[in-house]
C-alpha positions as CSV (number, residue, x, y, z in Angstrom):
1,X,-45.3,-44.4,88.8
2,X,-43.3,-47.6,88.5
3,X,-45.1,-51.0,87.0
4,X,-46.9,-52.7,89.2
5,X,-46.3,-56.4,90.3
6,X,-48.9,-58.3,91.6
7,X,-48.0,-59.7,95.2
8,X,-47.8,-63.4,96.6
9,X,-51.7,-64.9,96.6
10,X,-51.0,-66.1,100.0
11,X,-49.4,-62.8,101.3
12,X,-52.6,-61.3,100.3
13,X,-54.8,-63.4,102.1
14,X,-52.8,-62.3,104.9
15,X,-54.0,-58.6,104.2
16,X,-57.3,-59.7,104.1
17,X,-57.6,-61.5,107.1
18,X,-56.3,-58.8,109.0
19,X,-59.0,-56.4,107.2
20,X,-61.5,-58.8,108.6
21,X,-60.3,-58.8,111.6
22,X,-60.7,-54.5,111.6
23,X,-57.9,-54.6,114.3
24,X,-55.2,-52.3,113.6
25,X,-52.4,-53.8,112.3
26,X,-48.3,-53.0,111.9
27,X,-47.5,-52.2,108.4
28,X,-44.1,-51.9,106.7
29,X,-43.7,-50.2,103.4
30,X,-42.1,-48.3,100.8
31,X,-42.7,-45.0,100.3
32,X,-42.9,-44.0,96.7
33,X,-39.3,-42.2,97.5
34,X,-37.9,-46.0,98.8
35,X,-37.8,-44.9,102.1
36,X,-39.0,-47.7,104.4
37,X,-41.8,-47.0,106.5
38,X,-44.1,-48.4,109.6
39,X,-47.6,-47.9,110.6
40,X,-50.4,-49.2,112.8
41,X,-53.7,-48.7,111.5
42,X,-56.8,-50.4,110.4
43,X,-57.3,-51.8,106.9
44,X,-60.3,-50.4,105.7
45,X,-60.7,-51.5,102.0
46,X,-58.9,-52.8,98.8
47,X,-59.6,-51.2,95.7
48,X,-57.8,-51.0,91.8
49,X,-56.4,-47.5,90.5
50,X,-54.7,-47.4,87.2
51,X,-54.1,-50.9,86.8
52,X,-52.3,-51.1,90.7
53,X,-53.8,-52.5,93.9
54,X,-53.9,-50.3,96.9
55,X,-55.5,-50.5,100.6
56,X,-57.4,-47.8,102.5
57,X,-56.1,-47.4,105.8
58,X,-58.2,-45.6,108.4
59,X,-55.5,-43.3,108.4
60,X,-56.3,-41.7,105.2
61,X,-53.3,-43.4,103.8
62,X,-54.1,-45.7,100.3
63,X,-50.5,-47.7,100.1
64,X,-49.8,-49.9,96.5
65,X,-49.8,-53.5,97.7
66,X,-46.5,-54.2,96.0
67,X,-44.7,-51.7,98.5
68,X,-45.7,-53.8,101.5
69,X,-42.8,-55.2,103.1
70,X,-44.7,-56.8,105.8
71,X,-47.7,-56.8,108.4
72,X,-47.8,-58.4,112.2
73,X,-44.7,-60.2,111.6
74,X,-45.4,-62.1,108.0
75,X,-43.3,-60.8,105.3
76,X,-44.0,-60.5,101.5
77,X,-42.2,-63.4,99.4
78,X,-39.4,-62.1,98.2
79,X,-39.1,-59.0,100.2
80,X,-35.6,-59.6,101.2
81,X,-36.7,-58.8,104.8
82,X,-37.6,-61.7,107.5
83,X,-37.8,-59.6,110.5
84,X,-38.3,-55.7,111.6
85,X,-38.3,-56.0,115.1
86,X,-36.0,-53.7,117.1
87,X,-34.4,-55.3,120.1
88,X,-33.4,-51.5,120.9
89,X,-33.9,-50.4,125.0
């Protein structure tokens, strides 16, 4: 496991908001093998494991806070990403 860094205050309270909100959500992420990932899900909880900060998705799926790139549209500080959207047909 790499060190954790704790994320952005404000990113965070974006997290929780949309835990309140128990609406599912779009979620980019690393993987722990860097690959980037998206999900829609639910944020069901926050919780500490050895010294990192996770979320509990409804999935199943616990993801370390510091691997989220981004969710509904707002990106971490310092991400080095301002926008996943795929203009794709």
């Amino acid at each position: 496991m790499t060190d954790y860094k704790p994320i952005d205050c404000s990113f965070y309270d974006h997290l929780e908001a949309a835990a309140t909100m128990k609406n599912y959500s779009r979620i980019h992420y690393f993987s722990e093998i860097h690959e980037l990932l998206k999900i829609d899900a639910i944020i069901r909880d926050f919780f500490i494991k050895d010294g990192a900060e996770y979320m509990q998705l409804n999935t199943g799926e616990q993801i370390r806070l510091d691997r989220i790139v981004g969710i509904n549209g707002i990106y971490a500080p310092g991400s080095g990403f301002d926008d996943l959207s795929c203009e794709c047909d």
